[in-house]
C-alpha positions as a LaTeX table, in Angstrom:
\begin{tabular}{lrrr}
\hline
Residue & $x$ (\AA) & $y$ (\AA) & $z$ (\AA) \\
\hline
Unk1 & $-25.72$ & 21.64 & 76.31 \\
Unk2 & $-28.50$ & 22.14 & 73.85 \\
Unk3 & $-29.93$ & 19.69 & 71.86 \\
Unk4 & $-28.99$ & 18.16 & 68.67 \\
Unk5 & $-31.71$ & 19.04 & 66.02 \\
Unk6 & $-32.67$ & 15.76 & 63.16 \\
Unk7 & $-34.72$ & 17.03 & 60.46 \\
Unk8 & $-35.13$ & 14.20 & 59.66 \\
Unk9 & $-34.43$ & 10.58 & 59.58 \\
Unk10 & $-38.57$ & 9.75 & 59.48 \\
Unk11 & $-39.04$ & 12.36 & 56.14 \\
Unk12 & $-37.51$ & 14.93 & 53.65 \\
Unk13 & $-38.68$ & 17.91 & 55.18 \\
Unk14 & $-36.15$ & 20.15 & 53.00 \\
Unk15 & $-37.53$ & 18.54 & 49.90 \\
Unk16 & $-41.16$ & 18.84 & 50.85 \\
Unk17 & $-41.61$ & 20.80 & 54.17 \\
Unk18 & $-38.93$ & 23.89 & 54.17 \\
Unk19 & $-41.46$ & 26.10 & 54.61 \\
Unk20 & $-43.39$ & 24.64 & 57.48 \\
Unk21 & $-39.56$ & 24.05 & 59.32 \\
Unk22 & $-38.80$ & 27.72 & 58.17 \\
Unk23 & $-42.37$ & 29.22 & 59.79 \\
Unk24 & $-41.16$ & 26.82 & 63.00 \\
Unk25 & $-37.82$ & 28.64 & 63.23 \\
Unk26 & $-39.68$ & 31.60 & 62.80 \\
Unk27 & $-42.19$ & 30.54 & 65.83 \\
Unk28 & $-39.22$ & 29.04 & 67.99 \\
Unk29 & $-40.45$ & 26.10 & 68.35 \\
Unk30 & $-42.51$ & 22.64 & 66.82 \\
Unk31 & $-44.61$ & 20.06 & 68.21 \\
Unk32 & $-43.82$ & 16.70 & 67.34 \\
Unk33 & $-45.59$ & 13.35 & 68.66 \\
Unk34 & $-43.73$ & 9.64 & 69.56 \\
Unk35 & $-44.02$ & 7.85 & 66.26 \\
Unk36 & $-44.57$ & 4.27 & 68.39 \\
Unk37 & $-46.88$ & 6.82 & 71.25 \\
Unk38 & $-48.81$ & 9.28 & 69.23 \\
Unk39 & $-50.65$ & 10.20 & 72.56 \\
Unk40 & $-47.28$ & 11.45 & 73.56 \\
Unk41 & $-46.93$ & 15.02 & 72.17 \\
Unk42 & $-43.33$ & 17.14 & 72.71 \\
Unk43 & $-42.61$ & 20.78 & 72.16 \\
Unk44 & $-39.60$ & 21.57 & 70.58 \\
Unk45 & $-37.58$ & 24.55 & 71.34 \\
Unk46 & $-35.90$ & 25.84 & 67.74 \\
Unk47 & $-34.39$ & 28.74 & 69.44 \\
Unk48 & $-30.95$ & 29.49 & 69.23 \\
Unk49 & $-30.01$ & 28.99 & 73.20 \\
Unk50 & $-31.53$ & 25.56 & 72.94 \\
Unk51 & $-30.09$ & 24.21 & 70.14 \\
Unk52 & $-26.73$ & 23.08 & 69.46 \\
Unk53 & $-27.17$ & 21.89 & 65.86 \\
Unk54 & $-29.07$ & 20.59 & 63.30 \\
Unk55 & $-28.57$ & 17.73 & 61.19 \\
Unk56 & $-31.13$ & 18.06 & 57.79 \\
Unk57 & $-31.49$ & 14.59 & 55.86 \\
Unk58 & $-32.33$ & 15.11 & 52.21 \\
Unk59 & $-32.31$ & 13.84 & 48.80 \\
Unk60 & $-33.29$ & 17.08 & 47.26 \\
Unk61 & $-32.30$ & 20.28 & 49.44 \\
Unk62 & $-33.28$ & 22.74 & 46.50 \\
Unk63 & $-36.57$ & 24.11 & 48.40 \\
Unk64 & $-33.96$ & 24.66 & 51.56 \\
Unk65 & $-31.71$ & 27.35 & 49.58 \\
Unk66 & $-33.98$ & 30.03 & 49.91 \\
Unk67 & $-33.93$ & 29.45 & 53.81 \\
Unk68 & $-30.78$ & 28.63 & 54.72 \\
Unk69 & $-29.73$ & 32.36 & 55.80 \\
Unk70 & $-32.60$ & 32.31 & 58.33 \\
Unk71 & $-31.52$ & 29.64 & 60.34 \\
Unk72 & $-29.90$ & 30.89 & 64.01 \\
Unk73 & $-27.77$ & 27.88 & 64.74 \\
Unk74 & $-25.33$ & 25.82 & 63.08 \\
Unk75 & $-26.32$ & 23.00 & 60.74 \\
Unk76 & $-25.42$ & 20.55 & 58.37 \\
Unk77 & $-26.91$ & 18.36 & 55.51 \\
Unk78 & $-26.81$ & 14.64 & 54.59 \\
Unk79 & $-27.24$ & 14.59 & 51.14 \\
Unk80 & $-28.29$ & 11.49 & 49.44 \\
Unk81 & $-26.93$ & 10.64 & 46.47 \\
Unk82 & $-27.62$ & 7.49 & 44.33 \\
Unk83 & $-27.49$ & 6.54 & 40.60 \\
Unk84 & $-30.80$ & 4.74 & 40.89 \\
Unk85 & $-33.00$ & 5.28 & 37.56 \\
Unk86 & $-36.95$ & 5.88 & 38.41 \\
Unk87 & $-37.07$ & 2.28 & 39.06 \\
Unk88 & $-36.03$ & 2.66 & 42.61 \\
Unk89 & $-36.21$ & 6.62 & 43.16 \\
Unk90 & $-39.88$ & 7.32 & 41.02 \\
Unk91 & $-40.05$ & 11.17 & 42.10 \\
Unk92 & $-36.52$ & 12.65 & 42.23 \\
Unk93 & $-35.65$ & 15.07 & 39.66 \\
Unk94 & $-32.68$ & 14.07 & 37.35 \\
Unk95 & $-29.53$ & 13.40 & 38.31 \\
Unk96 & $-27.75$ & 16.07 & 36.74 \\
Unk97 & $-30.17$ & 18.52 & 38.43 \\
Unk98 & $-29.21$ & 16.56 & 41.91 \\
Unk99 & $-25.70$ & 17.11 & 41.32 \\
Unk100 & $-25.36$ & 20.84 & 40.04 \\
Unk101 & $-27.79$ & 21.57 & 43.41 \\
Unk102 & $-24.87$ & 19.52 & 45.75 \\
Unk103 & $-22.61$ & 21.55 & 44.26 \\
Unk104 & $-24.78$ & 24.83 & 45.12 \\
Unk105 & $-25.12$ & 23.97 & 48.11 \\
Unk106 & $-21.49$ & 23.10 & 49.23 \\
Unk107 & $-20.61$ & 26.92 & 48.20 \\
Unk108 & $-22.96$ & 28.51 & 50.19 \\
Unk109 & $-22.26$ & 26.70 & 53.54 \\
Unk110 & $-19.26$ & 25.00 & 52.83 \\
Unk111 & $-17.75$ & 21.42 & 51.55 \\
Unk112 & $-17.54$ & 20.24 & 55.31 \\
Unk113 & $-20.46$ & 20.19 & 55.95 \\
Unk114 & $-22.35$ & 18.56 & 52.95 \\
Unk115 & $-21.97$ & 14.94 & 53.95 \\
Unk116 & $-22.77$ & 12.81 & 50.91 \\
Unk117 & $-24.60$ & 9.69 & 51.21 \\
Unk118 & $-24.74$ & 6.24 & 48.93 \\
Unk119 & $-26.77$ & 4.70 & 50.35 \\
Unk120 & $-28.07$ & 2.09 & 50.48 \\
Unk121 & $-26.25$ & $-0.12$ & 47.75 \\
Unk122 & $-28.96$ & $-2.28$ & 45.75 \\
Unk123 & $-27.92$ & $-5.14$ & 43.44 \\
Unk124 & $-30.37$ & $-6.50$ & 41.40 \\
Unk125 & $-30.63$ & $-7.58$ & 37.30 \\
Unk126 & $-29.05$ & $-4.39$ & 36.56 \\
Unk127 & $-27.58$ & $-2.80$ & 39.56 \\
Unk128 & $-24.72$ & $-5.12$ & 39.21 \\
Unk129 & $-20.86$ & $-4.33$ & 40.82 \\
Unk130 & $-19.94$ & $-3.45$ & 37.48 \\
Unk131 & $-22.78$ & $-1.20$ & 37.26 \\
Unk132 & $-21.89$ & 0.45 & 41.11 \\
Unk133 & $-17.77$ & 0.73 & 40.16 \\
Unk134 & $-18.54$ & 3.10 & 36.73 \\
Unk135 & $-21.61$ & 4.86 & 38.83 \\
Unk136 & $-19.80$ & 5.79 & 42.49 \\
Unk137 & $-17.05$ & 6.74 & 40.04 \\
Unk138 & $-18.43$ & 9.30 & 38.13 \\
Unk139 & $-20.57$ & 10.82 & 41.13 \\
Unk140 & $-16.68$ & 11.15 & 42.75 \\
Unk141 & $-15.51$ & 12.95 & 40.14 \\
Unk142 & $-18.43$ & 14.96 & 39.74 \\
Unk143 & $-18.46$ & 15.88 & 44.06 \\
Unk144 & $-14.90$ & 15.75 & 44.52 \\
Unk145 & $-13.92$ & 19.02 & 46.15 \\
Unk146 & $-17.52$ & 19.65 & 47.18 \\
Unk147 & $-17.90$ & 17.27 & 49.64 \\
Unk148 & $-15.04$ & 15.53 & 52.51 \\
Unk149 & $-16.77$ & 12.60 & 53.24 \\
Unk150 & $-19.24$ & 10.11 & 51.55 \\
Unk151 & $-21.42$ & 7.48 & 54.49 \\
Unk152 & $-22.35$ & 3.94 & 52.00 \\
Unk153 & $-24.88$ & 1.24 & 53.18 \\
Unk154 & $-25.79$ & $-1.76$ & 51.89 \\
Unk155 & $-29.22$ & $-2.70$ & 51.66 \\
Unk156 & $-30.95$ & $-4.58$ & 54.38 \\
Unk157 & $-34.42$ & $-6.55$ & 53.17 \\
Unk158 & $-36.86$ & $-6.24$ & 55.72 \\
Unk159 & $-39.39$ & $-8.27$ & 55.13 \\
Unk160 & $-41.91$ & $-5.27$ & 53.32 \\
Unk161 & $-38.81$ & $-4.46$ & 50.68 \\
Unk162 & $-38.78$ & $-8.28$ & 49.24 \\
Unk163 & $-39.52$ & $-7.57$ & 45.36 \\
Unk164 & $-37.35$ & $-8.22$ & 42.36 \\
Unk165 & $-35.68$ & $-4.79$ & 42.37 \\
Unk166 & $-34.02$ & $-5.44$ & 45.43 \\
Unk167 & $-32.12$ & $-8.85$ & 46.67 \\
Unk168 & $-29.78$ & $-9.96$ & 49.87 \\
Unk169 & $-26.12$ & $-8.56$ & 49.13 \\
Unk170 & $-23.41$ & $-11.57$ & 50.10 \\
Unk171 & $-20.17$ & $-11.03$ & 52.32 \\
Unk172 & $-18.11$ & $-11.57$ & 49.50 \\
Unk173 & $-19.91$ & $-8.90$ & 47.22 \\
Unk174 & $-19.84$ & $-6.33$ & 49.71 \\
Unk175 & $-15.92$ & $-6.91$ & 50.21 \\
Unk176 & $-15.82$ & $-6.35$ & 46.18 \\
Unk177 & $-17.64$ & $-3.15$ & 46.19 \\
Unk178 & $-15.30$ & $-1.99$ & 49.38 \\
Unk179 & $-12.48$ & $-2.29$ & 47.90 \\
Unk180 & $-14.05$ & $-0.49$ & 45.05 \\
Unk181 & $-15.36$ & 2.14 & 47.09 \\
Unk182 & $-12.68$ & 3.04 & 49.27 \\
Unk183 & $-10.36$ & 3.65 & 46.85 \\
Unk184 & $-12.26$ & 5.42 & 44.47 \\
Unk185 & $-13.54$ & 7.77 & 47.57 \\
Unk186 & $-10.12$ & 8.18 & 48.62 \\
Unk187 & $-8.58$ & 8.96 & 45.25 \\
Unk188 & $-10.87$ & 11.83 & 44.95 \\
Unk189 & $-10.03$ & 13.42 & 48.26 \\
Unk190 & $-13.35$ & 11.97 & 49.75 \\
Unk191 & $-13.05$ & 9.90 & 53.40 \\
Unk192 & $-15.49$ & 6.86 & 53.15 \\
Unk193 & $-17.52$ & 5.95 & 55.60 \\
Unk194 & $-19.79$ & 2.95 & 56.38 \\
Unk195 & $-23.13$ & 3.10 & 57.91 \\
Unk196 & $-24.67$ & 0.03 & 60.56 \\
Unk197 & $-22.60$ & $-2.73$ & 59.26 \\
Unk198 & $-21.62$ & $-5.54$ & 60.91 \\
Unk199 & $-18.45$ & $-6.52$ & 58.48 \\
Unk200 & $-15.19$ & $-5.23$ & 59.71 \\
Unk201 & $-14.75$ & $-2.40$ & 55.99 \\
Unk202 & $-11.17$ & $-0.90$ & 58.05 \\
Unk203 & $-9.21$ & $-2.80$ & 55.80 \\
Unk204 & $-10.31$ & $-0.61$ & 52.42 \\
Unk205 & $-10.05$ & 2.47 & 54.07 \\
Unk206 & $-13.72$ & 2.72 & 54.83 \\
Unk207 & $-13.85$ & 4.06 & 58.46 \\
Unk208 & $-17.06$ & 3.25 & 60.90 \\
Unk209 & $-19.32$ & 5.96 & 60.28 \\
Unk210 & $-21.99$ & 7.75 & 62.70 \\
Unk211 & $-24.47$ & 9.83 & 60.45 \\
Unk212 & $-25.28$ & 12.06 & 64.12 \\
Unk213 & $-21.87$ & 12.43 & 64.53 \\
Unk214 & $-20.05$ & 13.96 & 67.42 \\
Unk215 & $-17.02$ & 14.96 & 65.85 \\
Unk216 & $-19.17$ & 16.58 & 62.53 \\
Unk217 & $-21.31$ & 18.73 & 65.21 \\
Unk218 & $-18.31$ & 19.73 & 67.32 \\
Unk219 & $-16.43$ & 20.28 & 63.96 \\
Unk220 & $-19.48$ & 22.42 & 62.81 \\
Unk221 & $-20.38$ & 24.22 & 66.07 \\
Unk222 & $-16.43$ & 24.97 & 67.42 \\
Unk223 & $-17.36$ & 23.43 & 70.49 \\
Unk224 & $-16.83$ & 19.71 & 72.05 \\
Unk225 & $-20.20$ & 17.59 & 71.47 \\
Unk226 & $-21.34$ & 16.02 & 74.41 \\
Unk227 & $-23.97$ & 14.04 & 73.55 \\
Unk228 & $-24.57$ & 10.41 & 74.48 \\
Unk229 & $-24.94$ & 7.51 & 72.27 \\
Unk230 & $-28.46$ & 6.55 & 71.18 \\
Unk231 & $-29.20$ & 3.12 & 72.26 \\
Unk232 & $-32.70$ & 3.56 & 70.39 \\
Unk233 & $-31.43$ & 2.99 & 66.84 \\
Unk234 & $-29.99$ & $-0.17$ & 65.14 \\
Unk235 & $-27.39$ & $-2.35$ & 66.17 \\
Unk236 & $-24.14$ & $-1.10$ & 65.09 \\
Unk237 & $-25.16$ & 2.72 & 65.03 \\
Unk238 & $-22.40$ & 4.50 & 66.30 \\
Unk239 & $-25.35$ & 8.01 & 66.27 \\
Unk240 & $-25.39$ & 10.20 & 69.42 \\
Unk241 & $-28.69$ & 11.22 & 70.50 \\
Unk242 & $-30.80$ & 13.62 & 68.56 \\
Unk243 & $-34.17$ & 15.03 & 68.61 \\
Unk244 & $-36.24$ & 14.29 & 65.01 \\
Unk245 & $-39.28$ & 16.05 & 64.74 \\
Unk246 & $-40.28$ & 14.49 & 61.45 \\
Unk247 & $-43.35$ & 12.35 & 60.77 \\
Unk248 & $-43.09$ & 8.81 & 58.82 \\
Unk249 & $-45.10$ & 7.87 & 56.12 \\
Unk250 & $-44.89$ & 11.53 & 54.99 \\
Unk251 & $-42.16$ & 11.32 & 52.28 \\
Unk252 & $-43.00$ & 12.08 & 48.34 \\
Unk253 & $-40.27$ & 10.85 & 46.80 \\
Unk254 & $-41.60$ & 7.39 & 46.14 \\
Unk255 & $-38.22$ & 4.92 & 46.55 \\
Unk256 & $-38.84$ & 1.56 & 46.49 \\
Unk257 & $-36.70$ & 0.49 & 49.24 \\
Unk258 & $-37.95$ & 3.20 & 51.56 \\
Unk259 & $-38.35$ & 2.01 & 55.50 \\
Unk260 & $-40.23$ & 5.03 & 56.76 \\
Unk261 & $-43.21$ & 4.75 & 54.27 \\
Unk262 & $-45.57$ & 2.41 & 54.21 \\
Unk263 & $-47.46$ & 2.72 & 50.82 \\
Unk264 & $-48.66$ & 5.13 & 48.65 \\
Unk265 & $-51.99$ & 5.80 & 49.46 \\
Unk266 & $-51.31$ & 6.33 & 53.01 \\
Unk267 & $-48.58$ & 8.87 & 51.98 \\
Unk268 & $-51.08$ & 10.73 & 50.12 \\
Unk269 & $-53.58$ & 11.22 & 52.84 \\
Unk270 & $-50.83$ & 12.56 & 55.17 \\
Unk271 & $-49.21$ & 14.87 & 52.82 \\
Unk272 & $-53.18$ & 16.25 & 52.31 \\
Unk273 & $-53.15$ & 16.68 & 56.42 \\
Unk274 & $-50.18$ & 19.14 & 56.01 \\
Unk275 & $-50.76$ & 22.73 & 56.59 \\
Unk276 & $-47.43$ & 24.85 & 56.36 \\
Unk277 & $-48.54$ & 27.14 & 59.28 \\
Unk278 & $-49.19$ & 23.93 & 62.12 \\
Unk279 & $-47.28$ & 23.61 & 65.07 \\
Unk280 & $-47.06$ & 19.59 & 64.14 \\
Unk281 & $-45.96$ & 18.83 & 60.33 \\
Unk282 & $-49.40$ & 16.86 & 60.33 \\
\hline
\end{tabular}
């Protein structure tokens, strides 16, 4: 079996790098290092033969479009979709933009394989439940028939995302918002899906979700996915295992509640270390 492809969970590279992971195709492979081991450098084979799939993660696949007839393997997006004003998401482009490019995208490669993200749920001053039901409503109605399936989170604080914008989410209030959620989703032909949580969401009709699925890649590639579970990523990740050749601290779009950045200035000086034509994104 080939490998499972993740570009990427550590940075947007079809929002920012599409074409340093289109000159890679080209090449037939990249060079990634061991975030935790950057001593530890890997060559990546992109060549059809050696890989099975590949899973892009993006909140704005526009730069992607213009590549996506290139790429010799089968693939599929996880597109992430939020309501979230500038406050939380400073760089993205407008939501209307976000959504008419979703839609774009699910005609050329197909509704089944645009996998919609909300995630994660914030509540704060003004993201209120209130303020989720009328939001994930209209986003349903504006994806429904353009997407099967829609993977929520709610927010986890780690200790760098404590600030005002962003507070704990109780048992009770994410019970609220499931029922909310899964019948909403469902009403609009979308399957729900929850990502890493602990809470048992069955009961609304929101299923366990793996974002690496095995059933999405056999689904996409007409073959049975093999893979084994990755024991390397949270508790209550139901992912098989994937190879990510993205780089943290690399992402532009500036959300506040970002784990794979660590500050602006930092981001900066790696984006200016980027050279489309590199082995290595950096």
């Amino acid at each position: 079996m080939g490998i499972i492809l993740s570009a990427s969970r550590r940075t947007d590279i079809p929002a920012f790098y599409a074409p340093w992971f289109a000159n890679r195709v080209r090449a037939g492979y990249a060079v990634t290092r061991n975030p935790f081991n950057p001593a530890q450098i890997k060559r990546v084979s992109l060549l059809r033969g050696d890989v099975d799939c590949t899973v892009f993660w993006t909140k704005n696949p526009a730069p992607l479009l213009a590549h996506l007839d290139t790429f010799p393997w089968p693939y599929c997006v996880q597109f992430t979709l939020n309501p979230y004003d500038r406050t939380l998401e400073r760089s993205l482009p407008d939501k209307a933009v976000l959504v008419e490019t979703f839609r774009e995208l699910s005609r050329r490669i197909g509704r089944e394989r645009v996998l919609w993200r909300y995630d994660p749920i914030i509540l704060n001053d003004r993201c209120t439940i209130a303020y989720h039901q009328n939001a994930f409503t209209e986003l349903c109605d504006r994806l429904a028939g353009y997407t099967d399936r829609v993977t929520v989170s709610f927010v986890d604080v780690y200790p760098k995302l404590r600030t005002p914008l962003i507070r704990e989410i109780t048992g009770g209030e994410i019970h609220e918002l499931s029922a909310l959620i899964g019948q909403t989703a469902r009403g609009c032909g979308i399957t729900p899906y929850a990502c890493c949580e602990a809470l048992d969401l069955t009961p609304y009709g929101i299923r366990k979700g793996r974002c690496i699925d095995p059933d999405v890649v056999a689904h996409v590639t007409g073959k049975p996915c093999t893979a084994k579970p990755d024991r390397s990523q949270r508790a209550h990740c139901g992912c098989v295992q994937a190879v990510d050749i993205g780089v943290y601290n690399t992402c532009l779009h500036g959300c506040v509640y970002c784990y794979a950045n660590h500050g602006d200035i930092s981001i900066r000086k790696n984006a200016a270390r980027h050279d489309p034509n590199s082995e290595s994104l950096l």
